[in-house]
Structure formats: C-alpha cells, structure tokens
N, C-alpha and C positions, 0 to 999 in steps of 0.2 A: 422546218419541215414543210415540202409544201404538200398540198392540198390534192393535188394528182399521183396517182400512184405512178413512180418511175420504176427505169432499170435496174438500180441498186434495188430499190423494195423487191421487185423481182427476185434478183437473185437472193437476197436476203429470205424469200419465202421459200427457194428452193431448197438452198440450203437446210434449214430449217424445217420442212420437209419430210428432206428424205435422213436427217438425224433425227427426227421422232421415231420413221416407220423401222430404222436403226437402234434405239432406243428399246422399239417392242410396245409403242404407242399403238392403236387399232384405230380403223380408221373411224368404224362407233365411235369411241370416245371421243376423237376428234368432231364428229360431224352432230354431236349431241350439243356441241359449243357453235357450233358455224350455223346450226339450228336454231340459237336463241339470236345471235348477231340478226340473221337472215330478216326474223320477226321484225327486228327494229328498223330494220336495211328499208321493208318496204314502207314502213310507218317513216319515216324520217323522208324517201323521194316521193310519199304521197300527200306531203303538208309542207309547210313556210316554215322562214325562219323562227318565228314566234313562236310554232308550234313545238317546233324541236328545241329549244329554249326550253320551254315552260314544261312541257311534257314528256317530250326522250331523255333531256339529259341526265333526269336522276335514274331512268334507266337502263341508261348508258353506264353511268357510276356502279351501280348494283352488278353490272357484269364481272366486274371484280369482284368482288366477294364470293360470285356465285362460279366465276373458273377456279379461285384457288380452292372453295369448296370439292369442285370436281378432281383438282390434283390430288388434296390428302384423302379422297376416298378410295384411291389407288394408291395402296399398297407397295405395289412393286415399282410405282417412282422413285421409291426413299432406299437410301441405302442404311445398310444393316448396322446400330452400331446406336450407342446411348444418344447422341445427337440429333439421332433421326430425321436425317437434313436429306432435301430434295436431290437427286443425280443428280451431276452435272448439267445432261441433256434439257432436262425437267425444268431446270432451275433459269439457263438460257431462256427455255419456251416462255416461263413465268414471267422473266423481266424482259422481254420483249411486247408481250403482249398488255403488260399494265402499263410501257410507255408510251405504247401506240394508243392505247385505251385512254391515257391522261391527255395527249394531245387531241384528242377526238370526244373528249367529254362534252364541250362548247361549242363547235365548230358540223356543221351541218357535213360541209363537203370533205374535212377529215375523217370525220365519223363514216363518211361512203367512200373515202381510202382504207381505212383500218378492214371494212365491210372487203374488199378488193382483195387485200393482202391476206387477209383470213382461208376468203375463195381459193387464193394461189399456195396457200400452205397447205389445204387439201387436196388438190389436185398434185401439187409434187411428192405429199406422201405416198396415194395412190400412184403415180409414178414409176415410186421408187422398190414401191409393189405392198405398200403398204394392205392390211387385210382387213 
C-alpha cells in the first residue's frame, strides 16, 4: 500500500460513496466519524514521528472499536433475520475501513492517507446526493 493516496483509492472512495448514500447512510453519520479522524488528522501533521508513535497510534487503534460501535447503533444496517448480520453495503464499508485503519495504525503518512480517503468518501457521498 503506498503512503500517497492514489487513483484507485479515488475511485475506490467513490465508489463507496455513493453505495452508502444508496445504502440510506446520512451524511451525519458519516461525518460524526470523519469528525473524530479529523481530531487526529491535525494532531498526527502537528507533531513527529515519535509523537505519533507513542501518542496517536493507540488512538488511531481505538477508532475501530469506536466505528463499529457506530455501525451496531444503526439499526437499519442489519438485515432482518436471526443472524442479524450487517448489509452487504455496511459490511464492504466496515472491512474497508478497518484495513485502511490496520495499515495506518503505525505509519504517520498512512494514517494521513486513510485521513484523505475518509475526506473522499464524504465528498462522493454528498455527491451522490447524499443528506
């Protein structure tokens, strides 16, 4: 993975996107997450590597826990049925974002690609006319 967000991440956020605001994702809920990212966005390009080491990345970690918390508080992610397993849509979003989140746990200038790709996932949902 490298380190710059490319073309494919592009469209990969596009994509992705505009299958949320398809979905019936809002774009609140989306930007209540692009929110906490943001927090760290500016802590992580206003200190050193050491800092983001020692300090962000266990708050970088905790970002998982704290979006799938946000997925099972929505209800209408989950289809109906004794399994009670995330949409399809949902479930894309979920494992995309905890792989970009696993590569960006350590890594200063991933972690301000994942930050990037997050930005382009709300902007294509709004896009796609997301509310």
């Amino acid at each position: 993975m490298t380190e710059t967000i490319t073309q494919n991440d592009i469209q990969d956020a596009r994509n992705l996107g505009h299958n949320l605001k398809n979905a019936g994702l809002t774009t609140s809920q989306l930007r209540k997450f692009l929110s906490s990212v943001n927090r760290l966005r500016q802590l992580a390009k206003g200190h050193d590597d050491a800092y983001f080491t020692i300090t962000l990345s266990p708050q970088i970690l905790m970002l998982q826990p704290r979006f799938v918390y946000q997925l099972a508080k929505e209800k209408s992610f989950y289809e109906r049925g004794p399994e009670n397993r995330l949409r399809p849509e949902y479930e894309i979003f979920k494992n995309q974002i905890i792989q970009r989140l696993n590569a960006a746990e350590n890594n200063r200038n991933a972690f301000l690609k994942f930050c990037d790709f997050i930005e382009a996932v709300v902007a294509y949902h709004k896009e796609a006319g997301g509310e």
